[in-house]
N, CA, C and O atoms as a GROMACS GRO file, in nm:
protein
  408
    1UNK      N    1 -14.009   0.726 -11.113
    1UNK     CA    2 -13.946   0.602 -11.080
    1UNK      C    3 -13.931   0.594 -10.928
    1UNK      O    4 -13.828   0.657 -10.906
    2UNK      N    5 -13.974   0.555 -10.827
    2UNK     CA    6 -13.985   0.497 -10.732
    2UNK      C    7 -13.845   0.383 -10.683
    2UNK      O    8 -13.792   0.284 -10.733
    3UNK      N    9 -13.834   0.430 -10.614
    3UNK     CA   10 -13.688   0.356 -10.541
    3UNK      C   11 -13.734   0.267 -10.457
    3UNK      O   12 -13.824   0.298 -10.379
    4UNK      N   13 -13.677   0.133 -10.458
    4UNK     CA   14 -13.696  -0.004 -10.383
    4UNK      C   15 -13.644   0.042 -10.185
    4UNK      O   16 -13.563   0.122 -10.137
    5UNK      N   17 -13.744  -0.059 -10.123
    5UNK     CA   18 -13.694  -0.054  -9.985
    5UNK      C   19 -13.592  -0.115  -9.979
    5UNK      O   20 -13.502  -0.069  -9.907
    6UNK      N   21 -13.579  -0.202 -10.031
    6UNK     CA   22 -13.407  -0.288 -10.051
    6UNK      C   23 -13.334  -0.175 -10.125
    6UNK      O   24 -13.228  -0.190 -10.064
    7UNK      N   25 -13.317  -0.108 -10.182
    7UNK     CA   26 -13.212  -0.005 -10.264
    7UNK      C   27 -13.171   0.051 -10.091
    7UNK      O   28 -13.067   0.030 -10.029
    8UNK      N   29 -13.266   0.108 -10.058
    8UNK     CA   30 -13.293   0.160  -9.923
    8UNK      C   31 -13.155   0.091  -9.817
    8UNK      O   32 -13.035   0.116  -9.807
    9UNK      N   33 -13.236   0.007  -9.759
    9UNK     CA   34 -13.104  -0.100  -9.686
    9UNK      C   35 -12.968  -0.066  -9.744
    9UNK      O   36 -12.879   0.005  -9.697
   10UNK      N   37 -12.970  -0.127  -9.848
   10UNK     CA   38 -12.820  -0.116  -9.923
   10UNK      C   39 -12.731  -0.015  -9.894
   10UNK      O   40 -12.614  -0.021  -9.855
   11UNK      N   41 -12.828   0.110  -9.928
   11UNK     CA   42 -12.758   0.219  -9.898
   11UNK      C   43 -12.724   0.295  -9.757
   11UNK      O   44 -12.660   0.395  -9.723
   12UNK      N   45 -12.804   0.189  -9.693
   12UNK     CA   46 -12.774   0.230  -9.552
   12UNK      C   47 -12.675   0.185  -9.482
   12UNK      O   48 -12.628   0.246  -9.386
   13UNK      N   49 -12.620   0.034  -9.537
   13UNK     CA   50 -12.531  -0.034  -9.506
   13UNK      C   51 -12.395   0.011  -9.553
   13UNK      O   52 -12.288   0.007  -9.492
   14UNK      N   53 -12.423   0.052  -9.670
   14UNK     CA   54 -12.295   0.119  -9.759
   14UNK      C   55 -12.200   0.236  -9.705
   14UNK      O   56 -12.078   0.253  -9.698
   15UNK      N   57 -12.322   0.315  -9.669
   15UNK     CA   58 -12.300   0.429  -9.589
   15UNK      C   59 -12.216   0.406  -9.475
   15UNK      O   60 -12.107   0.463  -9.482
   16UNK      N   61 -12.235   0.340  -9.378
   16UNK     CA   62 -12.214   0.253  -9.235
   16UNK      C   63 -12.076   0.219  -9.316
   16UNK      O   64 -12.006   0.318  -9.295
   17UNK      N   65 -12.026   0.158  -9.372
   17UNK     CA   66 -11.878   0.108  -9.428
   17UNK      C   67 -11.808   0.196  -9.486
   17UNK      O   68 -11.685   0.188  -9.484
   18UNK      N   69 -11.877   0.304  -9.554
   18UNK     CA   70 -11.762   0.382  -9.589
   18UNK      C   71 -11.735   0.516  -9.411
   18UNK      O   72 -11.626   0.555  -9.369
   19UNK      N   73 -11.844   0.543  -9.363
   19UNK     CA   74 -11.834   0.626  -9.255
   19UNK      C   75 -11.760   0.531  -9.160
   19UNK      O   76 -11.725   0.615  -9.077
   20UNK      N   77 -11.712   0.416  -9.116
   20UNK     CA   78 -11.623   0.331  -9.051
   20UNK      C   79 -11.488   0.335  -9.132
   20UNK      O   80 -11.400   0.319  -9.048
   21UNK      N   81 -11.433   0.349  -9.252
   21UNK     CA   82 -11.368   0.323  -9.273
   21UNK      C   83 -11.319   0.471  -9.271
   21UNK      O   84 -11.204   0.476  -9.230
   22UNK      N   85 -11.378   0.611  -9.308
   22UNK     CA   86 -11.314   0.712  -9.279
   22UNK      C   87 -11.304   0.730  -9.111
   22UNK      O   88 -11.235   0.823  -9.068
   23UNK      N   89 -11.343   0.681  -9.058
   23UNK     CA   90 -11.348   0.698  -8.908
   23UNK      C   91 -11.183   0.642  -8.823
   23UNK      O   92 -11.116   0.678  -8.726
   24UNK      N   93 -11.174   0.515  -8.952
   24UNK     CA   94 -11.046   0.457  -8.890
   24UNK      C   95 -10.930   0.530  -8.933
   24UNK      O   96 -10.826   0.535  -8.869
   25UNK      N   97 -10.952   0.592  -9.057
   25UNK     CA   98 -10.847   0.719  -9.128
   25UNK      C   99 -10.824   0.813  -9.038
   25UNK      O  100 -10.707   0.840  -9.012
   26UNK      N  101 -10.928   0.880  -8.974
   26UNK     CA  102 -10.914   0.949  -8.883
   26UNK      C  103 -10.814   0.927  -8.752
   26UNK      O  104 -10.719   0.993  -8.711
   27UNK      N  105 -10.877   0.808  -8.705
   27UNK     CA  106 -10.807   0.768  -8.563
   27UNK      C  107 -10.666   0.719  -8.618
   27UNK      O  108 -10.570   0.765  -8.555
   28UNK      N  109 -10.634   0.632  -8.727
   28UNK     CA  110 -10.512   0.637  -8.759
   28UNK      C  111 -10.432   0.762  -8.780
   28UNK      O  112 -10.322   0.765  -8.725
   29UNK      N  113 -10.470   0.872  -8.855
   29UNK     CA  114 -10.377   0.978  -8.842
   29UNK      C  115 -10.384   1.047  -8.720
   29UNK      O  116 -10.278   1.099  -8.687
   30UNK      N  117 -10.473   1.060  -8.648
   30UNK     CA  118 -10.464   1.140  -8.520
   30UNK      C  119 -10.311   1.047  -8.410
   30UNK      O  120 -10.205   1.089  -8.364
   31UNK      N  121 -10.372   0.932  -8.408
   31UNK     CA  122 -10.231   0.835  -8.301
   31UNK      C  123 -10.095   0.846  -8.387
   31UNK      O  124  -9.998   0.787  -8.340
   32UNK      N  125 -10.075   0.924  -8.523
   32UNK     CA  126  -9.951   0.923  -8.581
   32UNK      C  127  -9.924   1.079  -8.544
   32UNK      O  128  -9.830   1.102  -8.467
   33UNK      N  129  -9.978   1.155  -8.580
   33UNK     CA  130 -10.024   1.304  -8.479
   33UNK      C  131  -9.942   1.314  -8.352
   33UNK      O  132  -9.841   1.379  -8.323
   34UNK      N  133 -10.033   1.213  -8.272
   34UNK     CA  134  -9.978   1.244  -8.130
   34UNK      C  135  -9.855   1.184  -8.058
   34UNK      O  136  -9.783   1.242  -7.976
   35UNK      N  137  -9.844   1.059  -8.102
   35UNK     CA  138  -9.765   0.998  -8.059
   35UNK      C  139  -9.632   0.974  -8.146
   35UNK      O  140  -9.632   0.999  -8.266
   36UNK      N  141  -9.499   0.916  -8.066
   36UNK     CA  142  -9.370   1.028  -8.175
   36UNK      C  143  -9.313   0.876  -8.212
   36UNK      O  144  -9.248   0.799  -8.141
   37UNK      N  145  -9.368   0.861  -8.367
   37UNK     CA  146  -9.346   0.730  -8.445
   37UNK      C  147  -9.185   0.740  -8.476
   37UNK      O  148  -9.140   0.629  -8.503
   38UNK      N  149  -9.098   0.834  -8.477
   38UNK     CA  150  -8.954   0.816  -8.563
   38UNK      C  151  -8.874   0.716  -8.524
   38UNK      O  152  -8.788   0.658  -8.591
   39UNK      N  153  -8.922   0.692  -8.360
   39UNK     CA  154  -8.838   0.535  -8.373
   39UNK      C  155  -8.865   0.432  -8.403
   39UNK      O  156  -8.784   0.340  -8.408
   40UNK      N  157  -8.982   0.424  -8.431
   40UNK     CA  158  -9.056   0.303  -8.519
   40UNK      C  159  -9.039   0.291  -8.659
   40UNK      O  160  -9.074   0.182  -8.705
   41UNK      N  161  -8.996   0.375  -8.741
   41UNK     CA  162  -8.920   0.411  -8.869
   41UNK      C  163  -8.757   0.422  -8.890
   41UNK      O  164  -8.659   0.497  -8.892
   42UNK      N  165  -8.803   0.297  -8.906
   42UNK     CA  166  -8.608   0.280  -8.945
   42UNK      C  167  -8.550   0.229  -9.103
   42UNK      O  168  -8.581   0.141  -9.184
   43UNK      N  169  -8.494   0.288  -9.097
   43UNK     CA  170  -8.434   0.268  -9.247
   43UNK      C  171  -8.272   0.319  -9.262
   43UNK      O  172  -8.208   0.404  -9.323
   44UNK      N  173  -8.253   0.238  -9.189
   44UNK     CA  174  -8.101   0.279  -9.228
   44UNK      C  175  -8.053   0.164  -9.321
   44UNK      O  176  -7.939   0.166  -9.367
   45UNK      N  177  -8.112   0.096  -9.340
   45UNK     CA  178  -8.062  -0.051  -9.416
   45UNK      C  179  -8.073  -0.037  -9.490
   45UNK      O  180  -8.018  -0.101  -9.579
   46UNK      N  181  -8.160   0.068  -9.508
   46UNK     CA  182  -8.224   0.101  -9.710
   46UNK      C  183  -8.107   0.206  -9.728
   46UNK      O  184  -8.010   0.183  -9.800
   47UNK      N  185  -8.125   0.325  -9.653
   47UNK     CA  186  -8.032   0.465  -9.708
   47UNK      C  187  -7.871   0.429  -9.681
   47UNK      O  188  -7.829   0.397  -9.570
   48UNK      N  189  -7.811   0.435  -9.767
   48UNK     CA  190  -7.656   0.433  -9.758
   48UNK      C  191  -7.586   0.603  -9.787
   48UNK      O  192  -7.671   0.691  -9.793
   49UNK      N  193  -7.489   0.633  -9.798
   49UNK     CA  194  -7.396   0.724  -9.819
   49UNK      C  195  -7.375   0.724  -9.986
   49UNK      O  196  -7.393   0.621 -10.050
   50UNK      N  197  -7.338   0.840 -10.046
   50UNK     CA  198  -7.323   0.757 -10.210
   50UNK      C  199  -7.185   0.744 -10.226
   50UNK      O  200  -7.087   0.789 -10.168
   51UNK      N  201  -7.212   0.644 -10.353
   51UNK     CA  202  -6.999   0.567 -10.330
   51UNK      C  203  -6.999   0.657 -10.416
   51UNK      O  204  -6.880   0.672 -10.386
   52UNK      N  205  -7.018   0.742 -10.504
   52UNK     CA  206  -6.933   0.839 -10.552
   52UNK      C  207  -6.940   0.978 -10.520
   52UNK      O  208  -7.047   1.038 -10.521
   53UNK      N  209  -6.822   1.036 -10.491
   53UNK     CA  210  -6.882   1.190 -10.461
   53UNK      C  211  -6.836   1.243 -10.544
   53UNK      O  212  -6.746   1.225 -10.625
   54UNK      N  213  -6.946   1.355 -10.506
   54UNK     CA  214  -6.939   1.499 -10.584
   54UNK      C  215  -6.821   1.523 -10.611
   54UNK      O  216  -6.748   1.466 -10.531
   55UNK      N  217  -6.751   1.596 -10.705
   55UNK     CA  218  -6.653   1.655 -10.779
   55UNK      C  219  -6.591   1.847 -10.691
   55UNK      O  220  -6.670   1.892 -10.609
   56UNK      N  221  -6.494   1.910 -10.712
   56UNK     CA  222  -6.503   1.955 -10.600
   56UNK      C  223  -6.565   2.095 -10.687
   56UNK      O  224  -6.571   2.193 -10.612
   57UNK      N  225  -6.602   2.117 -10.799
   57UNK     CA  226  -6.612   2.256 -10.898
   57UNK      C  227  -6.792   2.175 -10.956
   57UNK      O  228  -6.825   2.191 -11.073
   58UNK      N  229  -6.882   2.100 -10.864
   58UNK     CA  230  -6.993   2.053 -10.901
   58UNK      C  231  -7.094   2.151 -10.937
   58UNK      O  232  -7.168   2.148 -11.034
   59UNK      N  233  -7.084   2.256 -10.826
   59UNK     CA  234  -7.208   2.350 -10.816
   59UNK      C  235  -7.146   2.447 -10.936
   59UNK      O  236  -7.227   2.439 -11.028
   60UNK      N  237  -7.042   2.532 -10.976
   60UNK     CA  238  -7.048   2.595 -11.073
   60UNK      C  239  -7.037   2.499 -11.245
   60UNK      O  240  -7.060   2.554 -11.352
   61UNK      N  241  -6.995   2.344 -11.230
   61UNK     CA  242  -7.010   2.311 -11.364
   61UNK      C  243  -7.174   2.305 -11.345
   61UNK      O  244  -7.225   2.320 -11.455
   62UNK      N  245  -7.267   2.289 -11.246
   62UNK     CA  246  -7.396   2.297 -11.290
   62UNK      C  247  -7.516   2.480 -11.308
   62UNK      O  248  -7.635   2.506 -11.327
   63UNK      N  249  -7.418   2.538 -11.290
   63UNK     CA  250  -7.454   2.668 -11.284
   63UNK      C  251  -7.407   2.705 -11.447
   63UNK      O  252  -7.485   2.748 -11.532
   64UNK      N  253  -7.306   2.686 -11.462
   64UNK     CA  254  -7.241   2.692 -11.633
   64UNK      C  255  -7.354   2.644 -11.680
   64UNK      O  256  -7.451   2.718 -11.696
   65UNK      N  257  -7.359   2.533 -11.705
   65UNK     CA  258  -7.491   2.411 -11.812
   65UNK      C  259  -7.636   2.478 -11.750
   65UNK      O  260  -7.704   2.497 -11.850
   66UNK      N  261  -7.697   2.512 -11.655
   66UNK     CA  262  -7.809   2.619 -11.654
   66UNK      C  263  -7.798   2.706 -11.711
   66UNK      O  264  -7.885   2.721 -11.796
   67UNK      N  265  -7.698   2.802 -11.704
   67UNK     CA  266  -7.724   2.924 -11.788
   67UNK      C  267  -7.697   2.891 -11.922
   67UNK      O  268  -7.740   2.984 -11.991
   68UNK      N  269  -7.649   2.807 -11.990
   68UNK     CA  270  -7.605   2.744 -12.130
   68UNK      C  271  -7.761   2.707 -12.150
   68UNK      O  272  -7.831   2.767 -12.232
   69UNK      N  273  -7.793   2.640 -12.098
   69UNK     CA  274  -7.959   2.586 -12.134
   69UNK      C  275  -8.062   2.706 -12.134
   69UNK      O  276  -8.173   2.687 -12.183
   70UNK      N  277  -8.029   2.827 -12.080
   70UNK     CA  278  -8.143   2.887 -12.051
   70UNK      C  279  -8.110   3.018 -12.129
   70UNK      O  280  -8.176   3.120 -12.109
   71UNK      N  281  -8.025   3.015 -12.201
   71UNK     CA  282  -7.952   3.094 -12.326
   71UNK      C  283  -7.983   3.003 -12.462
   71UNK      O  284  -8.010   3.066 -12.564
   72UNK      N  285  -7.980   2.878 -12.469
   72UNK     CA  286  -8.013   2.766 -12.587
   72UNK      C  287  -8.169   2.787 -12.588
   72UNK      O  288  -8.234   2.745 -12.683
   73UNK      N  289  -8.220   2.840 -12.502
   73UNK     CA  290  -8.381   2.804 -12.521
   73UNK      C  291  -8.429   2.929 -12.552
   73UNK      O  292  -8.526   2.932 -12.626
   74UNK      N  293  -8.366   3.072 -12.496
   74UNK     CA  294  -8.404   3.168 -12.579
   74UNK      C  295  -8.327   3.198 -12.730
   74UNK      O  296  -8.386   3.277 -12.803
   75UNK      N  297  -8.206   3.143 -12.777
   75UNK     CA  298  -8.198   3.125 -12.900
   75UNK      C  299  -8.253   3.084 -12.964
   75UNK      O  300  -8.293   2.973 -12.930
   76UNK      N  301  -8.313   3.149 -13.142
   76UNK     CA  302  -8.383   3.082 -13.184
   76UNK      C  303  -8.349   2.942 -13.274
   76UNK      O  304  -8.234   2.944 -13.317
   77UNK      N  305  -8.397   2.869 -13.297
   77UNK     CA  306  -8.358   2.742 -13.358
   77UNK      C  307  -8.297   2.656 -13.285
   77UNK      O  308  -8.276   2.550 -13.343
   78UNK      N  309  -8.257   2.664 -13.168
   78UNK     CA  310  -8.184   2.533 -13.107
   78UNK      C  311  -8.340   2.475 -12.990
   78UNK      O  312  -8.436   2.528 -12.933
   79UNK      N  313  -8.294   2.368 -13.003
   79UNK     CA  314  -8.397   2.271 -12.933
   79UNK      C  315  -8.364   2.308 -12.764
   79UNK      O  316  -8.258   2.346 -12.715
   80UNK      N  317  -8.484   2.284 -12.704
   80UNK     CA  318  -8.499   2.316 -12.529
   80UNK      C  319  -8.425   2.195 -12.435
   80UNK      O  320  -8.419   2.212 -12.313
   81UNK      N  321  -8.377   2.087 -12.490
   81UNK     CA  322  -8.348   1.996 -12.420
   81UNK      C  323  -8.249   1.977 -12.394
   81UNK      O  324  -8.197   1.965 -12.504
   82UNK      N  325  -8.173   1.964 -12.322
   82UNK     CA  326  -8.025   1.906 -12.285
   82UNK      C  327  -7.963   1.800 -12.227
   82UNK      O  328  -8.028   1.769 -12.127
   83UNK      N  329  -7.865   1.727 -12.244
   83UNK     CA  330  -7.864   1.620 -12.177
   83UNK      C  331  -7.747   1.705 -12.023
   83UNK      O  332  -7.686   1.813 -12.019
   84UNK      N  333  -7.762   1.590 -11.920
   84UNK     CA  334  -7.625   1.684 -11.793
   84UNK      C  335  -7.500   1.696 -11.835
   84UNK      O  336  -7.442   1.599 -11.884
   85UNK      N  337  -7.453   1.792 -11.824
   85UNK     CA  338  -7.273   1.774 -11.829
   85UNK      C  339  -7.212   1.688 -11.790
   85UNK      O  340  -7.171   1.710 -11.676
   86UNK      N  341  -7.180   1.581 -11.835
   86UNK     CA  342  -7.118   1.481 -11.763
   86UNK      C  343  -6.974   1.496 -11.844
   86UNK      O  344  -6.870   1.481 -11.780
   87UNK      N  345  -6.972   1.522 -11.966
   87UNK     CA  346  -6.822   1.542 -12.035
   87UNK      C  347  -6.805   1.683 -12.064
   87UNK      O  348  -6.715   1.709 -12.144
   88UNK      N  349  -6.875   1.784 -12.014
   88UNK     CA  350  -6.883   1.924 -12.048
   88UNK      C  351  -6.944   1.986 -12.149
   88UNK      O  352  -6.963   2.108 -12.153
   89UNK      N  353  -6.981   1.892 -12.250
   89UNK     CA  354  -7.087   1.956 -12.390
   89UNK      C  355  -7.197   1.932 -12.392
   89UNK      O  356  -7.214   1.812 -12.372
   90UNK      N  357  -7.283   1.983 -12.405
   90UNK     CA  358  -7.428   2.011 -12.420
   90UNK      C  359  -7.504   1.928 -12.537
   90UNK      O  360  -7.414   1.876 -12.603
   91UNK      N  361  -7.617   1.896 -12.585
   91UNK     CA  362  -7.674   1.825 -12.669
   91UNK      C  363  -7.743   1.866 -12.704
   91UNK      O  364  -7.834   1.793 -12.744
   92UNK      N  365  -7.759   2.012 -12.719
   92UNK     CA  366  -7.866   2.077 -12.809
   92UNK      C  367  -7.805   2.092 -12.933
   92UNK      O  368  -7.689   2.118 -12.964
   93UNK      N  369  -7.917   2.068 -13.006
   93UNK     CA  370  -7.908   2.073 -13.124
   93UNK      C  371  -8.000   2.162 -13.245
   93UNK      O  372  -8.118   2.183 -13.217
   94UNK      N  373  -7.957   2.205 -13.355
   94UNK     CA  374  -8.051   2.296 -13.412
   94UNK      C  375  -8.164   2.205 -13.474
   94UNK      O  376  -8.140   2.098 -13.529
   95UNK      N  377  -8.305   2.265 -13.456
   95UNK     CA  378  -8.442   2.212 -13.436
   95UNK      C  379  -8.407   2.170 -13.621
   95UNK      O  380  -8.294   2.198 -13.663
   96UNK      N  381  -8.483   2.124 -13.690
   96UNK     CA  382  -8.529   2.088 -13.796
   96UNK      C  383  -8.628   2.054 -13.838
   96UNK      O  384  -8.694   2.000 -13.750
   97UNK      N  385  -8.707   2.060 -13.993
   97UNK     CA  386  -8.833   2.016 -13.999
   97UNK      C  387  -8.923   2.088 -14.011
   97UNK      O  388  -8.875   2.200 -14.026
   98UNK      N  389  -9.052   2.092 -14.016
   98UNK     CA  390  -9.181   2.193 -13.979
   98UNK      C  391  -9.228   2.254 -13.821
   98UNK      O  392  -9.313   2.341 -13.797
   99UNK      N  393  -9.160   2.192 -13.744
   99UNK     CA  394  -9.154   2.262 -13.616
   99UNK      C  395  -9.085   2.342 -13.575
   99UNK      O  396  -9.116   2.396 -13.469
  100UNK      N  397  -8.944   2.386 -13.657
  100UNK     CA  398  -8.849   2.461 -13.631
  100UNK      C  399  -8.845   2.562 -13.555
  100UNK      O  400  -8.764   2.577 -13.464
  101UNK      N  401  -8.972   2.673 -13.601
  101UNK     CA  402  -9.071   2.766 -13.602
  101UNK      C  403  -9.115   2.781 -13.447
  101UNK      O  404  -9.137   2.882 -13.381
  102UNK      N  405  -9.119   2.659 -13.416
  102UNK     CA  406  -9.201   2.652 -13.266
  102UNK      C  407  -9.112   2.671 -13.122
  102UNK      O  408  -9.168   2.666 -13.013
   0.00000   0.00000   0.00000
């Protein structure tokens, strides 16, 4: 099968547009590279503070519910999933069914 001189062109042109368009990828990341964009990135309008804070016993009620989850998952029969402590009890539950097993 013999390839057209027009296939030819095409692909020469094609070529030419995608090698321009990685070319501009290039020069765009290089001028983000060199030159120091962070004041041109602003977002403070978007990021706020959060209106609720943390609790002051946060990091050990989430250290409790890790090791609770990671004791539920090597027990056998209770399911791997948990919902967060938000009222202190856990939501695993014992598996049922033909998957039990698994």
């Amino acid at each position: 099968m013999a390839l057209s001189p027009r296939f030819f062109r095409w692909h020469r042109w094609l070529a030419w547009l995608v090698a321009l368009q990685v070319l501009a990828w290039l020069a765009g990341s290089f001028v983000f590279t060199w030159l120091p964009f962070t004041p041109w990135v602003k977002a403070e309008d978007s990021v706020s503070q959060p209106n609720q804070p943390l609790p002051p016993d946060w990091a050990a009620a989430v250290a409790r519910h890790l090791q609770h989850h990671a004791t539920a998952r090597r027990a056998a029969g209770l399911a791997a999933a948990c919902k967060p402590p938000r009222t202190g009890a856990c939501s695993c539950r014992p598996r049922v069914g033909p998957d039990a097993t698994a």
